[in-house]
PDB file with SEQRES, HELIX, SHEET and CRYST1 records, atoms N, CA, C and O in Angstrom:
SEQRES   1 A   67  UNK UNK UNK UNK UNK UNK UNK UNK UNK UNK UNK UNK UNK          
SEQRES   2 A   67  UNK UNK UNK UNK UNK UNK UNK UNK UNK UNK UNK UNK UNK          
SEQRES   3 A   67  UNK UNK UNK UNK UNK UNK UNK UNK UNK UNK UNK UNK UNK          
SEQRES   4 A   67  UNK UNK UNK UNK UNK UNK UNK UNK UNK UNK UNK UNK UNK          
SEQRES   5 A   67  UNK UNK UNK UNK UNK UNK UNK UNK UNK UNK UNK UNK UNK          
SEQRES   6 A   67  UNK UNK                                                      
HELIX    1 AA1 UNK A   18  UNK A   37  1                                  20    
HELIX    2 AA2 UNK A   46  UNK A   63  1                                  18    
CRYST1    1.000    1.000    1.000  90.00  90.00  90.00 P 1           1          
ATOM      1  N   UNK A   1       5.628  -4.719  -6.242  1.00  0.00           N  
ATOM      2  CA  UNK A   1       6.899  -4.803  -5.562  1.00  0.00           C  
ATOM      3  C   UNK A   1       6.700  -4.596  -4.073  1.00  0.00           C  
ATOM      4  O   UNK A   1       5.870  -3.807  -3.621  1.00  0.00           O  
ATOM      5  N   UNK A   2       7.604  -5.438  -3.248  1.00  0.00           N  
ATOM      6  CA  UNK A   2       7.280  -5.142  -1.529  1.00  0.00           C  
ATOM      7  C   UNK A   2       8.261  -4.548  -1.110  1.00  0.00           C  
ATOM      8  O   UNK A   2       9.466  -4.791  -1.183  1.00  0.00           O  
ATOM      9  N   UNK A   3       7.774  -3.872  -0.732  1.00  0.00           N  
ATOM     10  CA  UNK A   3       8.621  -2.712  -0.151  1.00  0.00           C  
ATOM     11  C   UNK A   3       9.051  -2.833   1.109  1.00  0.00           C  
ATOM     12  O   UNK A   3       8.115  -2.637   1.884  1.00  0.00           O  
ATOM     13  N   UNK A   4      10.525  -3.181   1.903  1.00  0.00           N  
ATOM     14  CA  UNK A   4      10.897  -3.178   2.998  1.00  0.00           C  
ATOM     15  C   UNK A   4      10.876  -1.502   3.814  1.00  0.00           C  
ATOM     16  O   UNK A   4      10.853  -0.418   3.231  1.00  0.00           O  
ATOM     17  N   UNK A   5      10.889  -1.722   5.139  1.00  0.00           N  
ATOM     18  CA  UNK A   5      10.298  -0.544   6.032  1.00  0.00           C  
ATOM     19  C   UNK A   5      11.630   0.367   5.926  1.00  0.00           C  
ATOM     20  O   UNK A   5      11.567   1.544   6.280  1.00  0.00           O  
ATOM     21  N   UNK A   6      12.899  -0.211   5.411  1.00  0.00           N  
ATOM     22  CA  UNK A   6      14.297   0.474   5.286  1.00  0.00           C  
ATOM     23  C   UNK A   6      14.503   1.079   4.274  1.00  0.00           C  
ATOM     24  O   UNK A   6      15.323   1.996   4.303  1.00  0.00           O  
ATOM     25  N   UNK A   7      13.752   0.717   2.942  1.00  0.00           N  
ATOM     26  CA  UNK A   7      13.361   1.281   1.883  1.00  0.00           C  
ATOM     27  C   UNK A   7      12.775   1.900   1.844  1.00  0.00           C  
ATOM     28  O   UNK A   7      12.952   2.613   0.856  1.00  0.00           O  
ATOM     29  N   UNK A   8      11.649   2.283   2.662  1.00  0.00           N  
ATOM     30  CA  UNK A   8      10.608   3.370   2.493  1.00  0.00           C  
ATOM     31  C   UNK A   8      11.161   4.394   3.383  1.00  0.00           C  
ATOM     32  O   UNK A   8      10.715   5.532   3.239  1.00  0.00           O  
ATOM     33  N   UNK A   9      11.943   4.214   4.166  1.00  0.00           N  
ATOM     34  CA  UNK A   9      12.464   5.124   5.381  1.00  0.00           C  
ATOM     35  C   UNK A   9      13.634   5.933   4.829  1.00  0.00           C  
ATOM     36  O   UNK A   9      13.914   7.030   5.313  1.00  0.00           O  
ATOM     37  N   UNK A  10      14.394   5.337   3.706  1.00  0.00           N  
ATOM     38  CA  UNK A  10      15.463   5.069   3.065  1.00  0.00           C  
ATOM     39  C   UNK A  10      15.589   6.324   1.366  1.00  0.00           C  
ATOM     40  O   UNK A  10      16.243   7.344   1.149  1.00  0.00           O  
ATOM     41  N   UNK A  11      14.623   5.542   0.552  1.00  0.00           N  
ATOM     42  CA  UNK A  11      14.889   5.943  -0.283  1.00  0.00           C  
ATOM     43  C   UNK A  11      13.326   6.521  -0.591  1.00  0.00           C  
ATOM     44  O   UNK A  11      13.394   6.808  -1.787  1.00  0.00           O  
ATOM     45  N   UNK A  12      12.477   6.719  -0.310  1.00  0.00           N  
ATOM     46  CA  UNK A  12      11.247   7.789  -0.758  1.00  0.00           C  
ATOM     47  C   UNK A  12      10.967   8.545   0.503  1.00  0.00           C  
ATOM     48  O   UNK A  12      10.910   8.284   1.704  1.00  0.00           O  
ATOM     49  N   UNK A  13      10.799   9.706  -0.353  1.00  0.00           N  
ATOM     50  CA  UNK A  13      10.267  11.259   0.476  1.00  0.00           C  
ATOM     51  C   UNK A  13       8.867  11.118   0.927  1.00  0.00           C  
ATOM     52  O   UNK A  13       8.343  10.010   1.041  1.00  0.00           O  
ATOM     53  N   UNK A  14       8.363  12.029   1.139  1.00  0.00           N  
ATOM     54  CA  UNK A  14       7.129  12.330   1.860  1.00  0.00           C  
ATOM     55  C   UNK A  14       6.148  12.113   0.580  1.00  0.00           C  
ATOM     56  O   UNK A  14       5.529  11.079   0.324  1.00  0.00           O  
ATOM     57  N   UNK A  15       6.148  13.259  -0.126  1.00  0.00           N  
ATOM     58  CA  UNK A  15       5.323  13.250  -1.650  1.00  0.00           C  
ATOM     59  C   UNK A  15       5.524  11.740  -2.261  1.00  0.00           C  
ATOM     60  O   UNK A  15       4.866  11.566  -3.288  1.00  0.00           O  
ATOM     61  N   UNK A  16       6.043  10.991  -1.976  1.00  0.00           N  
ATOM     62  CA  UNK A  16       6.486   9.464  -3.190  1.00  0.00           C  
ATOM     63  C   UNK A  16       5.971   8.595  -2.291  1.00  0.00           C  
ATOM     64  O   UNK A  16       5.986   7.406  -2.611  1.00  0.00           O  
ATOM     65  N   UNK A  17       5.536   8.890  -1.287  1.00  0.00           N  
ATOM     66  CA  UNK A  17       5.397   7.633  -0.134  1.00  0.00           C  
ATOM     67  C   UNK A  17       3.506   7.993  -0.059  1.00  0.00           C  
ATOM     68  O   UNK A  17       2.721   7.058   0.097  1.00  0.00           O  
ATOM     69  N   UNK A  18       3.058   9.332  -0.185  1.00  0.00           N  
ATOM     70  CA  UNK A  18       1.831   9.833  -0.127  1.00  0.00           C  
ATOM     71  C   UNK A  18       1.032   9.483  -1.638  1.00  0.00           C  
ATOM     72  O   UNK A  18      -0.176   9.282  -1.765  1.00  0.00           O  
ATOM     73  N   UNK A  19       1.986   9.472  -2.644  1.00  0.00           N  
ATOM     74  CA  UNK A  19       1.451   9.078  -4.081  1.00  0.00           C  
ATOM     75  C   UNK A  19       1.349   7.554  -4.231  1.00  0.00           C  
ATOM     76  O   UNK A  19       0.413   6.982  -4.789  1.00  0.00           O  
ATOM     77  N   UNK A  20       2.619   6.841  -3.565  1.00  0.00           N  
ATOM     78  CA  UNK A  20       2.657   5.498  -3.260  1.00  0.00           C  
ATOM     79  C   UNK A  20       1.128   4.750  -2.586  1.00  0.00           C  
ATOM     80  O   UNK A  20       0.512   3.783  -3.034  1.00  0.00           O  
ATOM     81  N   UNK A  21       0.897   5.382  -1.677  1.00  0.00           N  
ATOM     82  CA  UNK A  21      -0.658   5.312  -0.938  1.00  0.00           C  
ATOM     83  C   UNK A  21      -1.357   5.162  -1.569  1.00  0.00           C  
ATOM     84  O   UNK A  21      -2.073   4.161  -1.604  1.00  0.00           O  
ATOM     85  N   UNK A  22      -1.416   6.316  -2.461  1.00  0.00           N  
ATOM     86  CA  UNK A  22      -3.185   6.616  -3.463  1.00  0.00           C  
ATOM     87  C   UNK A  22      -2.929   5.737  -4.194  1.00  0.00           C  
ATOM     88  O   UNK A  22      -4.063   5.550  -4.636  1.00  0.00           O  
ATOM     89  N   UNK A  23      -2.141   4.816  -4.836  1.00  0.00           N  
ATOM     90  CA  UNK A  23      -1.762   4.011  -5.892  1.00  0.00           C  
ATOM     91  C   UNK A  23      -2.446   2.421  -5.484  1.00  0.00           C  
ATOM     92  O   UNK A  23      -3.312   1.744  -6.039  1.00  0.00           O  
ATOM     93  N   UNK A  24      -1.701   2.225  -4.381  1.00  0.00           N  
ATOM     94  CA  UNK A  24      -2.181   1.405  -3.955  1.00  0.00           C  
ATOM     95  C   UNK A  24      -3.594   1.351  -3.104  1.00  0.00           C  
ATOM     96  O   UNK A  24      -3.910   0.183  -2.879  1.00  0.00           O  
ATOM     97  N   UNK A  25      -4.213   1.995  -2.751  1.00  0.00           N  
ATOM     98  CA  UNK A  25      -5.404   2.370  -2.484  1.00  0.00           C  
ATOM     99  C   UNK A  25      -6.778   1.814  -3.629  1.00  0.00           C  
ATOM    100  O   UNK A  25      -7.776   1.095  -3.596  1.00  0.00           O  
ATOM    101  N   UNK A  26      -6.050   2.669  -4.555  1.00  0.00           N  
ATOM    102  CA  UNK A  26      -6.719   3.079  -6.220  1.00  0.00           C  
ATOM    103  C   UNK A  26      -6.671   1.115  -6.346  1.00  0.00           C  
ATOM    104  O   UNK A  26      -7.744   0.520  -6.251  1.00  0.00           O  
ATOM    105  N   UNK A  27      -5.580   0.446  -6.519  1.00  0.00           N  
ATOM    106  CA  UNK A  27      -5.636  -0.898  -6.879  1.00  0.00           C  
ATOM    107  C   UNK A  27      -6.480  -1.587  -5.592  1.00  0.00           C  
ATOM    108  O   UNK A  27      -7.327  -2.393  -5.976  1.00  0.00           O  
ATOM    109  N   UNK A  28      -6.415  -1.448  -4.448  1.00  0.00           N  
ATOM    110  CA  UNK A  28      -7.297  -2.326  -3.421  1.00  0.00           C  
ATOM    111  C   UNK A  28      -8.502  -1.815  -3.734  1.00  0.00           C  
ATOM    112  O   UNK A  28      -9.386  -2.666  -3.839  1.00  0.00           O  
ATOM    113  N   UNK A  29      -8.847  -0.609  -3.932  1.00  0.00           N  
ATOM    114  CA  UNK A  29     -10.307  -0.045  -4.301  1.00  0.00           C  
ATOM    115  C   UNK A  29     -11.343  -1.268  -5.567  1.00  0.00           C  
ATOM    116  O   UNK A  29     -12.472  -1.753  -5.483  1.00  0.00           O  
ATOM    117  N   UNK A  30     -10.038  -1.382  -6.830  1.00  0.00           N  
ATOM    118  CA  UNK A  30     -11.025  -1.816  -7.681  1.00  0.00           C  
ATOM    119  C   UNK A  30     -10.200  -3.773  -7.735  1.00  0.00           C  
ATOM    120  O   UNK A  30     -10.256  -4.477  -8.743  1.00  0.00           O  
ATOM    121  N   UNK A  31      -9.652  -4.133  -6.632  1.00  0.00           N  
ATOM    122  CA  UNK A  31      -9.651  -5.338  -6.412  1.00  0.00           C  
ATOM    123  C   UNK A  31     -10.864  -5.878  -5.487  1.00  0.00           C  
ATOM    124  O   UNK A  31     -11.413  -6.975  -5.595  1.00  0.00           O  
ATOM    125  N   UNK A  32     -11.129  -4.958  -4.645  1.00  0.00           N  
ATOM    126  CA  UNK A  32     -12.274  -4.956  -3.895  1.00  0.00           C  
ATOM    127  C   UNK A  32     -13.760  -5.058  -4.573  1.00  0.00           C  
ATOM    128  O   UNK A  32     -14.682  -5.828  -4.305  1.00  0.00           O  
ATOM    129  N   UNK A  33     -13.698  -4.317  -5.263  1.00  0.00           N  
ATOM    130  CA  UNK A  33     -15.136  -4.076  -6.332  1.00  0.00           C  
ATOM    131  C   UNK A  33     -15.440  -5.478  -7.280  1.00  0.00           C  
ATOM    132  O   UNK A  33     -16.570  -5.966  -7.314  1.00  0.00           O  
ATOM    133  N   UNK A  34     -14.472  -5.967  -7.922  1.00  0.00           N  
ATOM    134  CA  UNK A  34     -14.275  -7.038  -8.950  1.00  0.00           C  
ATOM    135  C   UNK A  34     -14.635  -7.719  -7.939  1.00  0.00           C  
ATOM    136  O   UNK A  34     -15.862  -7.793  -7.862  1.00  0.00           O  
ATOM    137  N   UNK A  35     -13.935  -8.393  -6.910  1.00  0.00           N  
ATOM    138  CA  UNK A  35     -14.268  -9.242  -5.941  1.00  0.00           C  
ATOM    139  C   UNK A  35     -15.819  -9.602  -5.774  1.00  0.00           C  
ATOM    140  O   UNK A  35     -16.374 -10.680  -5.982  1.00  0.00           O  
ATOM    141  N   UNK A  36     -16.552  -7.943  -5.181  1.00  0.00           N  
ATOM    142  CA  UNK A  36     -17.408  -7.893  -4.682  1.00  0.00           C  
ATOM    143  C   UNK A  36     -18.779  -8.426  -5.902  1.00  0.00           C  
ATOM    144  O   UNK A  36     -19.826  -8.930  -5.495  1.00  0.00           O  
ATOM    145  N   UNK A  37     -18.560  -8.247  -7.009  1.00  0.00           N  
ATOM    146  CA  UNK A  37     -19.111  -8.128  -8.325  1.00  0.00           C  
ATOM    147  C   UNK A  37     -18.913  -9.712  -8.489  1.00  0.00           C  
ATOM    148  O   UNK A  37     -19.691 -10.086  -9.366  1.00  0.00           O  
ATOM    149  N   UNK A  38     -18.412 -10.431  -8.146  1.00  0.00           N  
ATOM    150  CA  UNK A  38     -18.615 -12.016  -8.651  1.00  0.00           C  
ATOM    151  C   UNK A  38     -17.206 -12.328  -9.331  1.00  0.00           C  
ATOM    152  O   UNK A  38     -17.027 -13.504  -9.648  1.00  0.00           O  
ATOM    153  N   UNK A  39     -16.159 -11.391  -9.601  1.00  0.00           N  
ATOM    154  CA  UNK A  39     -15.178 -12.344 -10.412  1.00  0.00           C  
ATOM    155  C   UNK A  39     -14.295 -12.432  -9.589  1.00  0.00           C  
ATOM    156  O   UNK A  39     -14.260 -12.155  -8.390  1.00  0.00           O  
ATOM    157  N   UNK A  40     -13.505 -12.866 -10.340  1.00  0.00           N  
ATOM    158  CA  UNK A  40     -11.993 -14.011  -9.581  1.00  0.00           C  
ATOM    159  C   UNK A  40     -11.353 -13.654  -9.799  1.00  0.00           C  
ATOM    160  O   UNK A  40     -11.244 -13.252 -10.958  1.00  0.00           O  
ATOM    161  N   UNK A  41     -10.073 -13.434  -8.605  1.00  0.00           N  
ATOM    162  CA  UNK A  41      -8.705 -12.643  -8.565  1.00  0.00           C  
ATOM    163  C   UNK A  41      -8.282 -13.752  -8.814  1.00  0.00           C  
ATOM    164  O   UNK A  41      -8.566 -14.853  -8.341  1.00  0.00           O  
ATOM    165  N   UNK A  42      -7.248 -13.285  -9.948  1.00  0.00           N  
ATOM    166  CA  UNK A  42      -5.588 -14.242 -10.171  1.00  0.00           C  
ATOM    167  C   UNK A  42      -5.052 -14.514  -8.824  1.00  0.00           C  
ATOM    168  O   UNK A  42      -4.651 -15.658  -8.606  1.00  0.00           O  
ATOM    169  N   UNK A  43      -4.997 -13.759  -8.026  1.00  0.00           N  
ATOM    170  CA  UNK A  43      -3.911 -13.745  -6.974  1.00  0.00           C  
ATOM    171  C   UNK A  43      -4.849 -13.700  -5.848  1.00  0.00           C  
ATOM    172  O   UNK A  43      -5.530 -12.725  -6.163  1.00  0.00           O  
ATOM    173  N   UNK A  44      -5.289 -14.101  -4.812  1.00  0.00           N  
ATOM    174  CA  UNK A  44      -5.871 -14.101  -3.613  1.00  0.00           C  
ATOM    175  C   UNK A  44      -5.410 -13.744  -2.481  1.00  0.00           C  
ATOM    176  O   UNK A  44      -5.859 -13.586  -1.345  1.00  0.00           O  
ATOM    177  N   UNK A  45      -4.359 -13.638  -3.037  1.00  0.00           N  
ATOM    178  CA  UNK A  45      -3.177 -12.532  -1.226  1.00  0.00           C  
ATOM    179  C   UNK A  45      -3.178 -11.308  -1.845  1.00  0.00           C  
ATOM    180  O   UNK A  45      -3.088 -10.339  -1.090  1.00  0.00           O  
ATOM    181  N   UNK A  46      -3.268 -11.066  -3.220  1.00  0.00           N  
ATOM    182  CA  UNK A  46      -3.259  -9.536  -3.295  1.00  0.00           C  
ATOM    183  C   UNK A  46      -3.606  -8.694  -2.332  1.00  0.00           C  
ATOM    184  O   UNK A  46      -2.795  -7.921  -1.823  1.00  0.00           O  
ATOM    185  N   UNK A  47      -4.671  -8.755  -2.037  1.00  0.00           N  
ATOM    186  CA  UNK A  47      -5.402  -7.665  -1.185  1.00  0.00           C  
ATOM    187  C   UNK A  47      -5.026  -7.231   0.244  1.00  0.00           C  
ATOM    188  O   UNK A  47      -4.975  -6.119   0.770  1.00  0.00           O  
ATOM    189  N   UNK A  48      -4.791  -8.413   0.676  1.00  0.00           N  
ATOM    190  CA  UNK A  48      -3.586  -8.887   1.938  1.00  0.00           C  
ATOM    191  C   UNK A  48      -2.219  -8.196   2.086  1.00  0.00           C  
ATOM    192  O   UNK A  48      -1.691  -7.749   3.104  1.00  0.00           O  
ATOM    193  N   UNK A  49      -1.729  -8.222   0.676  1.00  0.00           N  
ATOM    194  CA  UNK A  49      -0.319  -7.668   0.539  1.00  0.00           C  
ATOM    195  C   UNK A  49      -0.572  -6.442   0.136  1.00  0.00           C  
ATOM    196  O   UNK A  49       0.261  -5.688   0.638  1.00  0.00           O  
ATOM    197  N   UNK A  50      -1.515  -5.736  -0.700  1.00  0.00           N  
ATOM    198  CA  UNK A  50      -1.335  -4.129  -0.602  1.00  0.00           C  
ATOM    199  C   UNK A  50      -1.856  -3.586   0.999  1.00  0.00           C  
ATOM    200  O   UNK A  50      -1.341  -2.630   1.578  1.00  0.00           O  
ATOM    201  N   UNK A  51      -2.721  -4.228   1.421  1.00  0.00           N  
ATOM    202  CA  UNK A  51      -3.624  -3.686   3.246  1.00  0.00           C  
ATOM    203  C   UNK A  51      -1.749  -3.649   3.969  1.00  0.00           C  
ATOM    204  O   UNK A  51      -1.262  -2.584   4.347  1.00  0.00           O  
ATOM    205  N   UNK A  52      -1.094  -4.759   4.019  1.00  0.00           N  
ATOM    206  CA  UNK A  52       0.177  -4.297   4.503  1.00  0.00           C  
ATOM    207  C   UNK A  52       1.312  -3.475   3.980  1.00  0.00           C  
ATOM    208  O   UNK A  52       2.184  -2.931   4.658  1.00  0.00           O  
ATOM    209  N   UNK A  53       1.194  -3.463   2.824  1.00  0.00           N  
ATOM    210  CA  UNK A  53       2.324  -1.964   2.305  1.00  0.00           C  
ATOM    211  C   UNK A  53       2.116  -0.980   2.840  1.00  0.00           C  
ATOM    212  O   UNK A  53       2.909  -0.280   3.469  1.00  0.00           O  
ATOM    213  N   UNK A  54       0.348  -0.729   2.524  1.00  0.00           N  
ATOM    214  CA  UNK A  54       0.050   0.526   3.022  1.00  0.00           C  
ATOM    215  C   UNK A  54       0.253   0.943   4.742  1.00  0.00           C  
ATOM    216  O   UNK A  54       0.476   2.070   5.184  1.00  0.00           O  
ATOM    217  N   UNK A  55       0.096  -0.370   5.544  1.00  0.00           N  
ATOM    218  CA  UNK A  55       0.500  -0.034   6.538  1.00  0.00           C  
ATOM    219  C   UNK A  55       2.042   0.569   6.869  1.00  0.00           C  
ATOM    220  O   UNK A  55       2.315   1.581   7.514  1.00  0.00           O  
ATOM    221  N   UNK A  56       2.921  -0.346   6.244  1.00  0.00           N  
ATOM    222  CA  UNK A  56       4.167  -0.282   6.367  1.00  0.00           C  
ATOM    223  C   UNK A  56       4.466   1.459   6.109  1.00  0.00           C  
ATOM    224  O   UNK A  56       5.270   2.035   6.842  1.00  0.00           O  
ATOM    225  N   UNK A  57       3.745   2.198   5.014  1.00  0.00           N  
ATOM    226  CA  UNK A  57       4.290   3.246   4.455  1.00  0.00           C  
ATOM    227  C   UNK A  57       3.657   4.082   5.687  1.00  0.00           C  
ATOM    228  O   UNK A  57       4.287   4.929   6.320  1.00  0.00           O  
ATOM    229  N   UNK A  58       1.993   3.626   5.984  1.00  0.00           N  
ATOM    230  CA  UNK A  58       1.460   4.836   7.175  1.00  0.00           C  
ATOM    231  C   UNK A  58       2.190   4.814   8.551  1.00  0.00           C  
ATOM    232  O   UNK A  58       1.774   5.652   9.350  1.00  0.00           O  
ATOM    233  N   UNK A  59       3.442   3.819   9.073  1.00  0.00           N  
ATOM    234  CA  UNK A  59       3.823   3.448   9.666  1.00  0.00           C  
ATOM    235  C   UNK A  59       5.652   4.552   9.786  1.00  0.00           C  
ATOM    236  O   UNK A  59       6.356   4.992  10.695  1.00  0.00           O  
ATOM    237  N   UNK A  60       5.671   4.544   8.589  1.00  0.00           N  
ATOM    238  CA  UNK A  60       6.766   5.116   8.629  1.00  0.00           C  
ATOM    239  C   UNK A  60       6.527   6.815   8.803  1.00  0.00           C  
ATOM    240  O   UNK A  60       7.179   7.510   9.583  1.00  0.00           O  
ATOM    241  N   UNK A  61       5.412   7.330   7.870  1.00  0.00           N  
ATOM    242  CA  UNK A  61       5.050   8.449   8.024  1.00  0.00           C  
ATOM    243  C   UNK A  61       4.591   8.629   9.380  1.00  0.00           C  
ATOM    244  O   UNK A  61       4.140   9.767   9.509  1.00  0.00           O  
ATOM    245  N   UNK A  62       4.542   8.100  10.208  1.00  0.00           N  
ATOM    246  CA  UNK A  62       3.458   8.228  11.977  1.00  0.00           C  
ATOM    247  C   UNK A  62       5.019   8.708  12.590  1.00  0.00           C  
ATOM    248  O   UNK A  62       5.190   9.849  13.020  1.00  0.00           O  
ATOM    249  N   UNK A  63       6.145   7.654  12.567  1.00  0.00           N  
ATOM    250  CA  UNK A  63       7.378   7.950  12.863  1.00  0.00           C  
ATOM    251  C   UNK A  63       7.830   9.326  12.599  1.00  0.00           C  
ATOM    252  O   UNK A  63       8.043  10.048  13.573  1.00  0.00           O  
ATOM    253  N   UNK A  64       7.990   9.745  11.510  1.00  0.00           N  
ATOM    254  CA  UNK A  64       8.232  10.788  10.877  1.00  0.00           C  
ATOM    255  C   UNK A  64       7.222  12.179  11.431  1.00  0.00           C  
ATOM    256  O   UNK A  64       7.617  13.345  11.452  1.00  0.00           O  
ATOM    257  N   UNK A  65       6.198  11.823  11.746  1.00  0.00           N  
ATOM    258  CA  UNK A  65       5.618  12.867  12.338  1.00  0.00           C  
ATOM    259  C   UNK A  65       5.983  12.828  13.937  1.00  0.00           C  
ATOM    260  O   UNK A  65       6.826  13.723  13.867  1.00  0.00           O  
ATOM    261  N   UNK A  66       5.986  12.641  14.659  1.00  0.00           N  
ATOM    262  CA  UNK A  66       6.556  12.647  15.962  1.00  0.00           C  
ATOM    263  C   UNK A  66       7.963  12.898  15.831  1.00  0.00           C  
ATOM    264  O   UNK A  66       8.532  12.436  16.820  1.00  0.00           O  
ATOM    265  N   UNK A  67       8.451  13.225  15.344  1.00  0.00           N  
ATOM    266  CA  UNK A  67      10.143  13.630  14.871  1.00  0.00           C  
ATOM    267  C   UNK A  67       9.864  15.557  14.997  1.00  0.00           C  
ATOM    268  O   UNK A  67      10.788  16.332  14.752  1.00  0.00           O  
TER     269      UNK A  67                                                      
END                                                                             
């Protein structure tokens, strides 16, 4: 699911946005590995589209710290 920056600002806390991370992390970690190992992603923007969630979420938390 993609998560808009009004949604993450919106409706998840600190802890849900930090678990949100490791989640997606955990999935680029072993999309990365499969990759690297010779097989073939279904989806070829995957990796593309979690590298920007995660921005979006470290983006909101950077905000949130300067507050």
């Amino acid at each position: 699911m993609k998560w808009q920056v009004d949604d993450i600002r919106d409706k998840m806390n600190a802890i849900e946005r930090d678990k949100k991370i490791m989640d997606l992390r955990k999935e680029l970690f072993k999309l990365r590995s499969s990759n690297a190992m010779g097989g073939t992603l279904t989806d070829s923007t995957r990796i593309k589209r979690i590298k920007r969630e995660i921005a979006r979420i470290k983006t909101v938390q950077n905000e949130n710290a300067e507050i």
